[in-house]
N, C-alpha and C positions, 0 to 999 in steps of 0.2 A: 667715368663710365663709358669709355671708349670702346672697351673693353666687349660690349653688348651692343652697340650700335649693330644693326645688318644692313650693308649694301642694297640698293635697290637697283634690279636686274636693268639689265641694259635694255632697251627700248626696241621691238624690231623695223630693223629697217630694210625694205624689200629693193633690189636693187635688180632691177632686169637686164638680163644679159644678151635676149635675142632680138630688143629693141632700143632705139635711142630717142625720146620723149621728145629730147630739146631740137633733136633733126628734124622730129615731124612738126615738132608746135613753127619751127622756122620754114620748113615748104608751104603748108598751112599760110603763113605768113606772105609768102612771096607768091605764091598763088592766090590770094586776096588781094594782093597791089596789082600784079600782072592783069585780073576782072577791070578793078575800078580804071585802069590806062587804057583798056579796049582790047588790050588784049587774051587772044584764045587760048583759054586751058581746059581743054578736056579731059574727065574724067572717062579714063577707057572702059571696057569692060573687061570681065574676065575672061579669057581667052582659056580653053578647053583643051585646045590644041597646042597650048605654049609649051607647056611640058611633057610634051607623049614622047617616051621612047630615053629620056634624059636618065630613068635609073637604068637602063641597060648597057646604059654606057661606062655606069660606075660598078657595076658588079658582073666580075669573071665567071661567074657560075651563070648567070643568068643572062652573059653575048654565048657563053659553049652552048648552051641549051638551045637559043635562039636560031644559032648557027647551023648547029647540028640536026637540029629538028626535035620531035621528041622522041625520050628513050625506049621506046617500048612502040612496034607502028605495030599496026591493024593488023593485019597475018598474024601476026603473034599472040596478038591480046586475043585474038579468036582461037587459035591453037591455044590456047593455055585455058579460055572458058571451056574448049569443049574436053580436053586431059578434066577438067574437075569436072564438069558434067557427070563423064564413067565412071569417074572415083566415085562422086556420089549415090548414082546408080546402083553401081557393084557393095557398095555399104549397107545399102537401103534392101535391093534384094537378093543379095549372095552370090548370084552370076554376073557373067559379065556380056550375057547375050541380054540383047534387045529381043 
């Protein structure tokens, strides 16, 4: 009756790839002996500032932008509200006087 036997699925095993358990459970470790000898292990804080500015360093679209300034400055974004402005205007009432 081999023949009819079914497998039973393989078991899941979760396997993290962005951490290492046995690293921490060992600092953990050596930071509790490091207390009981006197000596100081501080728990920092998170620092806010640690990382400002580090993705712009990794991304070329976003040191050009940086660099450059932005695409579009103030003279223009005004010039181009007030071009729609009279479009709208001229749409709305059929001339194009004020």
């Amino acid at each position: 009756m081999g023949m009819f036997n079914t497998r039973q699925p393989r078991g899941f095993r979760r396997v993290s790839i962005y951490t290492d358990d046995r690293k921490e459970k060992l600092q953990k470790l050596v930071d509790e002996v490091k207390r009981q000898e006197g000596e100081s292990v501080e728990d920092k804080p998170y620092d806010i500032h640690k990382f400002r500015g580090t993705f712009i360093n990794y991304t070329p679209n976003a040191r050009r932008y940086r660099e450059n300034g932005s695409f579009v400055k103030w003279p223009v974004a005004l010039a181009v509200v007030l071009v729609l402005l009279l479009i709208w205007h001229y749409l709305l009432t059929g001339n194009a006087r004020f």
